[in-house]
C-alpha positions in Angstrom: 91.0 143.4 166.7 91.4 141.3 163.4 89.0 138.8 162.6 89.9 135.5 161.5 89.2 131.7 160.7 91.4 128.9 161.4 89.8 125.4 160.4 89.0 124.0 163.4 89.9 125.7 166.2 88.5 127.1 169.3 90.4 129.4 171.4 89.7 132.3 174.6 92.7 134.0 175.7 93.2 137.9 176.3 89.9 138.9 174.7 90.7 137.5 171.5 88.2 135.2 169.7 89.3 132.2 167.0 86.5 130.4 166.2 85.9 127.6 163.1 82.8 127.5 162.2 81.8 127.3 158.1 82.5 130.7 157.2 82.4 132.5 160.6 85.1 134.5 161.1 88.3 135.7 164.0 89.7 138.9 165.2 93.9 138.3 165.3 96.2 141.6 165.5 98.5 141.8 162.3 101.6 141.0 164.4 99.8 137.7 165.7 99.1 138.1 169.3 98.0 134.5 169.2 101.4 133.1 167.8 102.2 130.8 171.2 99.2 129.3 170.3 99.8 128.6 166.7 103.7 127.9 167.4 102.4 124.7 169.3 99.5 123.7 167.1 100.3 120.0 165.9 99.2 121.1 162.1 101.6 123.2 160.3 100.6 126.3 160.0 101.3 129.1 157.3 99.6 132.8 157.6 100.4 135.1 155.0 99.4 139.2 154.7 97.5 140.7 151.7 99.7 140.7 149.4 100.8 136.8 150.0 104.0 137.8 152.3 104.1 135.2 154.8 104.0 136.5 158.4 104.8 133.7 160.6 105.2 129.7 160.5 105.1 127.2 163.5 107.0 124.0 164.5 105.3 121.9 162.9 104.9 123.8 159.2 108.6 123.8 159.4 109.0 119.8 160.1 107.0 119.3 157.0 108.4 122.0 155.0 112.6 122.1 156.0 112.0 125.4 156.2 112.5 128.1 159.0 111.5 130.9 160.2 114.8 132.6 158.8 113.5 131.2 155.1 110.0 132.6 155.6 110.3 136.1 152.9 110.4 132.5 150.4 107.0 131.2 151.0 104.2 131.8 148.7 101.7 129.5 147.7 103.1 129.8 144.1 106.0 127.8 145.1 104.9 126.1 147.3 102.1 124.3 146.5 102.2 121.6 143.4 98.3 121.8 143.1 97.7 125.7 143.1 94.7 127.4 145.2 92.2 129.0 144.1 92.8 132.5 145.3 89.8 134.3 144.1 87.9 131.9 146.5 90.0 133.1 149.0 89.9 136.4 148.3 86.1 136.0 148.7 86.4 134.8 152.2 85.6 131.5 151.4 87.7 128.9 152.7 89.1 126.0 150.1 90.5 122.6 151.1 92.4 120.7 149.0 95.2 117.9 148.9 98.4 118.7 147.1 102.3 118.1 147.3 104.1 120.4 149.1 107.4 121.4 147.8 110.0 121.0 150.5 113.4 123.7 150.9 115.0 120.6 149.4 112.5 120.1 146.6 111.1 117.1 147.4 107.6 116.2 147.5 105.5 115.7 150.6 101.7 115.1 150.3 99.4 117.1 152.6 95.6 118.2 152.8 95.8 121.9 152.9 92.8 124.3 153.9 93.1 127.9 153.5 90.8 130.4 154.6 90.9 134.2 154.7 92.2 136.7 157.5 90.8 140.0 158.3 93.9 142.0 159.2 94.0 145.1 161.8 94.6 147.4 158.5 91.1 145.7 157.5 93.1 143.8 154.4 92.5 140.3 153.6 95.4 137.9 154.5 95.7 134.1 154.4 95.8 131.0 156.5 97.1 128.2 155.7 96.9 124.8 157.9 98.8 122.0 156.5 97.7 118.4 157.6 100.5 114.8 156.7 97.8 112.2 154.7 98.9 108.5 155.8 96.5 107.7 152.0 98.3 110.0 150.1 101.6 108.9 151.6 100.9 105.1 151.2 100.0 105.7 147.5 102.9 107.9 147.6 105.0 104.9 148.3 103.6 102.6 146.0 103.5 105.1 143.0 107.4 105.2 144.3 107.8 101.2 143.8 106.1 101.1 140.9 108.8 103.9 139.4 111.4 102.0 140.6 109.7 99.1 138.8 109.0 100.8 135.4 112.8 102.5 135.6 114.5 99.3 136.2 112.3 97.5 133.2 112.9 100.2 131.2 116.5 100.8 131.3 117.1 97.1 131.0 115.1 97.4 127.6 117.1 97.3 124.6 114.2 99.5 123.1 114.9 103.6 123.6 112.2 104.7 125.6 111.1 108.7 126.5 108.2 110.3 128.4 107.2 114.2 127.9 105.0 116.1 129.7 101.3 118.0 128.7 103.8 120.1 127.0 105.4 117.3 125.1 108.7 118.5 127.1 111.1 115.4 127.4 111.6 114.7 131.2 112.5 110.7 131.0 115.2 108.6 128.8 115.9 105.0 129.8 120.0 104.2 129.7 119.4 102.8 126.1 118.5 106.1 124.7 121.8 107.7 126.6 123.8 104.8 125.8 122.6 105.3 122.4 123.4 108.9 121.9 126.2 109.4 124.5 125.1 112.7 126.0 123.9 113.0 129.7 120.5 113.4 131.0 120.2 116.7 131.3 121.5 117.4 127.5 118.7 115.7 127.2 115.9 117.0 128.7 113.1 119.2 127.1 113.8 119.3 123.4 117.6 119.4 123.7 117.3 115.6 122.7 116.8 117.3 118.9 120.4 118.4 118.6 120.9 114.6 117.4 118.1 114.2 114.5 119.6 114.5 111.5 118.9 118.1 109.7 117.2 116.9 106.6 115.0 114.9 108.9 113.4 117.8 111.0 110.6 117.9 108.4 109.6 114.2 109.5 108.0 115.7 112.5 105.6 117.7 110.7 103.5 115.3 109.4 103.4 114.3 113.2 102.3 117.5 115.1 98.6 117.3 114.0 98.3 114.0 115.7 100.1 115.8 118.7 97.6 118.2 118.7 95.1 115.6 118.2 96.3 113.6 121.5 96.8 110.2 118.6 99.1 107.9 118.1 102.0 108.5 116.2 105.1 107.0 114.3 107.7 108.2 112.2 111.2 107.9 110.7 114.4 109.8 111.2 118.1 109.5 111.5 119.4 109.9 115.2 122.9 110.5 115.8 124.9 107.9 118.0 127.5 108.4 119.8 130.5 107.4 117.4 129.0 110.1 115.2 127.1 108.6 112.6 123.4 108.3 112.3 121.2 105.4 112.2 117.7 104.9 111.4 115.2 105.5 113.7 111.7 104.4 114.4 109.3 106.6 116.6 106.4 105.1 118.1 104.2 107.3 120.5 101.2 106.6 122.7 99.3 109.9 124.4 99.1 109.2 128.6 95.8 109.9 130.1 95.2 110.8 133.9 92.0 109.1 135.7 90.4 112.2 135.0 91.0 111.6 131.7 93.3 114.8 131.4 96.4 114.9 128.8 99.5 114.1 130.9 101.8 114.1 128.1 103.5 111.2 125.6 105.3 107.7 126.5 107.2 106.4 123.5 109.5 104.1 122.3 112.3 104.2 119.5 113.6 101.5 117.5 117.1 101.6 115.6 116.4 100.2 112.0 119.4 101.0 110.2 119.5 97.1 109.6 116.4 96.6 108.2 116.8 99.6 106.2 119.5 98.9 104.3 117.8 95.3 104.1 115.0 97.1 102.5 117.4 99.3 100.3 119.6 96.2 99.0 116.4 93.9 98.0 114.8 96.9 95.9 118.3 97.0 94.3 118.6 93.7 93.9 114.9 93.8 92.7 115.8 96.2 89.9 118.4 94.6 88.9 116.6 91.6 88.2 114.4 93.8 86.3 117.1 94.9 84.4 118.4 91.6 83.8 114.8 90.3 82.6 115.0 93.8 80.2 118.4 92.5 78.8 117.2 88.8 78.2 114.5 90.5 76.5 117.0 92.4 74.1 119.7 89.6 73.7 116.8 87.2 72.5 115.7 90.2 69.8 119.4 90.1 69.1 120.1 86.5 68.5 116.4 86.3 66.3 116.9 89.2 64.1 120.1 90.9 64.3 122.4 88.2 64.2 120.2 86.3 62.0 120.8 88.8 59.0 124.3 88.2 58.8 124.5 84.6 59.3 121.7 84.6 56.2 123.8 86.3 54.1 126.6 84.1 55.1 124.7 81.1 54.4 123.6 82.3 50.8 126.5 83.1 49.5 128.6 80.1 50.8 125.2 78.3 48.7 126.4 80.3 45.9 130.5 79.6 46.3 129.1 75.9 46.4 127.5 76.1 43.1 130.0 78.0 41.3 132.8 75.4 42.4 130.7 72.4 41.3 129.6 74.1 37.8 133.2 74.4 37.6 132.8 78.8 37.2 135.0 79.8 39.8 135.1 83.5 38.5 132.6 85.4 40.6 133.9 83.0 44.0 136.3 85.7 45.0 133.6 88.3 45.1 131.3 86.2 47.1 133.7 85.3 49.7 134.0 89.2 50.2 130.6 89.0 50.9 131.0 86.4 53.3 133.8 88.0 54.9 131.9 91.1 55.3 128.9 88.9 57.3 131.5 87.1 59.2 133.0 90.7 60.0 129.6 91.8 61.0 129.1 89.0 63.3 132.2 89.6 65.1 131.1 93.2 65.6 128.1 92.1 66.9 129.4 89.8 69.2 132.2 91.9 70.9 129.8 95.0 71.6 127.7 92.2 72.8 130.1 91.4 75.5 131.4 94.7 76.1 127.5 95.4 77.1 126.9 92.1 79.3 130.3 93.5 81.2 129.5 97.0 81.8 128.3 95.6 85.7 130.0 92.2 85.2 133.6 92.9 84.5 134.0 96.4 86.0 137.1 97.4 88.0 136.8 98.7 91.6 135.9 102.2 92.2 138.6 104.6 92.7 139.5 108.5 92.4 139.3 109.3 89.0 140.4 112.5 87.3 137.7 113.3 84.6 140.3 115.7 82.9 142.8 112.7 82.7 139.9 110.5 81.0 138.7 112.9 78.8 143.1 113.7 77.6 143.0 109.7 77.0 139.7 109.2 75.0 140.2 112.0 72.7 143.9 110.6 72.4 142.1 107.5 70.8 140.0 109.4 68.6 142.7 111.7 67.3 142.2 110.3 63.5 138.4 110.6 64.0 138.8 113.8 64.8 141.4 115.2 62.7 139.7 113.3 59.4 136.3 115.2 60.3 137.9 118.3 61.6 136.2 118.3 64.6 136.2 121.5 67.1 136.4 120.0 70.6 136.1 122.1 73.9 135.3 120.5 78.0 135.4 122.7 81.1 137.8 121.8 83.5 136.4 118.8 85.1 136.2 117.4 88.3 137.3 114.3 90.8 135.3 111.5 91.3 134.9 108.4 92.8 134.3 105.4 89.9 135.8 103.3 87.1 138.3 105.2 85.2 138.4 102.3 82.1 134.6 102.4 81.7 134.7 106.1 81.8 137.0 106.5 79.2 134.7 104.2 77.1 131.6 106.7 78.4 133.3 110.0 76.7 134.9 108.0 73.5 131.6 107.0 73.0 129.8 110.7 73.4 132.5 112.1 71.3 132.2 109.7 68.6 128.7 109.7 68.4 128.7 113.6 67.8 131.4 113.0 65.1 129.2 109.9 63.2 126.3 112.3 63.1 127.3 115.4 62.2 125.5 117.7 59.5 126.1 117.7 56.4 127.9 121.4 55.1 129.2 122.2 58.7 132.3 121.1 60.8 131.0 118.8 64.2 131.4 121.4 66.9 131.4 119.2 70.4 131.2 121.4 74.0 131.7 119.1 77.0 130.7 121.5 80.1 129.9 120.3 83.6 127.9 122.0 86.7 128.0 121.0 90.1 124.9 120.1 92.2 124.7 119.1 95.9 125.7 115.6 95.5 126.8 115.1 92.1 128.0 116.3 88.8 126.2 117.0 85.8 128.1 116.7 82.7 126.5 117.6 79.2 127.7 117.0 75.7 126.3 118.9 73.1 126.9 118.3 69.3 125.7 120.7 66.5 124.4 117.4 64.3 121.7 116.3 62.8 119.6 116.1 65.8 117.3 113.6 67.1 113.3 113.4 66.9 111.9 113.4 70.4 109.5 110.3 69.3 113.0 108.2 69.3 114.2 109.5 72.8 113.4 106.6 74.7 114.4 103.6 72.1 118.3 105.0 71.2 119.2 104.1 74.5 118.6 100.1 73.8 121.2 98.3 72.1 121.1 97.6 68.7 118.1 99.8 67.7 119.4 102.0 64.9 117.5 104.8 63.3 119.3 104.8 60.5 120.7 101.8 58.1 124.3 100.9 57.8 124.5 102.2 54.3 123.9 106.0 56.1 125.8 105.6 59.3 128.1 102.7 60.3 127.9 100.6 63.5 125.9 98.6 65.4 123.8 100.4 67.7 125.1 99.8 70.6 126.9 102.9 71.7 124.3 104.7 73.6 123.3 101.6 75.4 126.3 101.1 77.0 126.8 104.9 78.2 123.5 104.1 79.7 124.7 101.2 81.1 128.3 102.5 82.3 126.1 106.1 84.3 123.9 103.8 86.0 126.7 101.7 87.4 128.1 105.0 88.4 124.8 105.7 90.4 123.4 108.3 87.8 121.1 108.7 85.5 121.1 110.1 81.7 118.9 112.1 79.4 118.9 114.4 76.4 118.0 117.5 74.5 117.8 117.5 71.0 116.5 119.8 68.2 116.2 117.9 64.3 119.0 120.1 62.1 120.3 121.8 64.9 121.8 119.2 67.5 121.3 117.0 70.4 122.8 117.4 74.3 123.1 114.6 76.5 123.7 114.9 80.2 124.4 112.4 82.5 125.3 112.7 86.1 128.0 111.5 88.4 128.0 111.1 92.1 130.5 113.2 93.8 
């Protein structure tokens, strides 16, 4: 005899007794005597040995199930059950009742109140017994939670918005047809975390400002480039909202993503567009410096001595006229110098050619070609690195180098040769080209104000021109997209670099 309880069942046949009373118990043999009994119950019925091998299953266990009594060795309540029993309560011949999905041979979901209670075998071991009961609740809730999927799907894919779902493991398990329509993979590419494959690789390190607030069951957003389907990425915007069960339990994320590559570049072009301004309201600032004191000077000294040719011819001394016409010349000369590097500056952004290949070897052949007398009369030692392709314009970059080399030439020492080394070194975007110079240096204090025009640091009776050199090399690398700077000892000489994009 085996003793064991069913639920709610009573039963007298061949000395065996079932009884269901709140933890009574029944004597069953191992190989189920009682099985016609069972096969003919209306609940299903499951009844598994110690070690959770099911024994037998009746009619109506395999109605709900699909399965049969061939598929039996596949039955545990591991797999079977959605909502998992407590054992140990078993185990403790204690009987447990509880309402879960049952997982059908064809995985689908049917909803059941299960009850389970333990089974003394003939070998004295403690088996189970399951009995399995259809819930019309469950199954009505079943069918609206159904309609109100279909709902939510049919919203959501005709969204334009991306949206996702993950579960408590923040496992991806739901994408509306934007998201694949966006990407151009298939669902189950998808799924999990496979959805990453498409985030940009420089991105990755967007989602680690966000895991604390995953952790933290918050709100999140964040920014990252998403590949599409034509291959190039877009900018993306995250948004994610923590779901919460009734019992207030973590059921995973629902979020939505938003492609604002648009709005991006929107952004991008009015903080250009911005700086430019800026730059314009700097220039302003310089040209009205120019036209008040620079220009001034000249146009003084023109105006004097013209006063002074005046005099002379009405005094009827005409013998120092020629020499101050030389001096008026000499303004007028000035002025004309001043003008033209003027407009050679205001055209650096203005009047540029289209971008193109460039060979920097070429340019560098060409501007030292036009400073082959410069050269030769200072007996200059020139030396570049072989120098690379790049992508700008190839008139303004031959100005850019003339002007570097010349410069280095104008300010050499005094006692020594100019030695000029133009090398270059590749970084992951762009080139950085230096020129260094063994001149007369430069003093760090004067670092920032060489680079605006017309602000000498020495007079024309030391070093010729007008001060305008460096500005426009400034001027020419930041239409370029780079940037320029310099290092420079006093006596020993000065190195600029500037970079190019590749």
């Amino acid at each position: 005899m085996a003793l064991v309880k069913t639920g709610a069942i009573f039963f007298w046949q061949y000395n065996y007794y079932i009884h269901t009373k709140e933890n009574s118990t029944v004597r069953l043999s191992q190989h189920i005597p009682h099985q016609d009994f069972f096969e003919h119950y209306a609940e299903a019925v499951l009844i598994t040995a110690s070690d959770d091998t099911p024994l037998f299953i009746n009619a109506a266990f395999s109605k709900l199930s699909g399965y049969t009594t061939d598929d039996i060795s596949l039955l545990t309540g591991a797999n079977l059950f959605r909502v998992r029993v407590n054992y140990d309560m078993v185990v403790n011949e204690k009987a447990t009742h509880w309402e879960t999905g049952i997982t059908k041979k064809d995985n689908s979901i049917s909803w059941a109140k299960v009850s389970v209670s333990p089974i003394t075998l003939s070998d004295s071991s403690i088996g189970k017994i399951y009995t399995l009961a259809d819930n019309p609740a469950i199954d009505q809730m079943k069918g609206l939670l159904k309609e109100s999927e279909t709902r939510f799907t049919t919203l959501a894919d005709a969204s334009p918005v991306m949206i996702w779902m993950t579960d408590q493991d923040n496992l991806c398990y739901y994408f509306n047809r934007s998201w694949l329509d966006f990407t151009g993979r298939k669902f189950e590419e998808e799924l999990g975390s496979g959805w990453i494959r498409g985030v940009h690789t420089d991105d990755m390190k967007s989602f680690n400002d966000v895991n604390p607030l995953l952790i933290a069951r918050q709100n999140y957003s964040c920014e990252y480039r998403l590949r599409k389907f034509d291959g190039t990425y877009r900018h993306i915007l995250e948004i994610g909202t923590p779901r919460f069960l009734p019992d207030e339990s973590f059921a995973g994320y629902m979020g939505s993503c938003l492609d604002i590559t648009e709005m991006k570049m929107a952004q991008n072009e009015l903080a250009t567009q911005t700086q430019e301004l800026k730059r314009s309201n700097e220039e302003l600032e310089q040209f009205a410096y120019v036209a008040s004191h620079d220009m001034q000077e000249p146009l003084r000294m023109i105006s004097s001595y013209i006063q002074l040719v005046q005099k002379n011819i009405e005094s009827g001394n005409g013998k120092e006229v020629n020499d101050f016409m030389k001096y008026v010349l000499e303004g007028v000369g000035r002025m004309q110098a001043l003008i033209n590097d003027l407009l050679h500056y205001s055209r650096v952004n203005k009047k540029g050619a289209a971008f193109g290949k460039v060979d920097l070897n070429e340019v560098l052949k060409i501007a030292v070609t036009h400073l082959t007398n410069r050269i030769s009369e200072n007996e200059a030692v020139l030396s570049y690195d072989v120098m690379p392709q790049i992508n700008g314009d190839q008139s303004q970059l031959i100005r850019l180098f003339q002007n570097f080399i010349d410069n280095a030439i104008k300010f050499k020492a005094s006692g020594r040769k100019p030695i000029i080394k133009i090398s270059v070194k590749e970084q992951d975007n762009y080139f950085e080209i230096g020129v260094s110079d063994n001149g007369i240096g430069i003093d760090p204090k004067f670092y920032n104000r060489i680079f605006v025009i017309f602000q000498r640091l020495h007079t024309r009776s030391e070093y010729e021109g007008t001060g305008i050199g460096l500005a426009v090399c400034k001027k020419i690398v930041e239409r370029h997209g780079g940037n320029i700077r310099l290092e420079s000892k006093v006596e020993e000489g000065t190195t600029f670099y500037f970079t190019l994009k590749k």
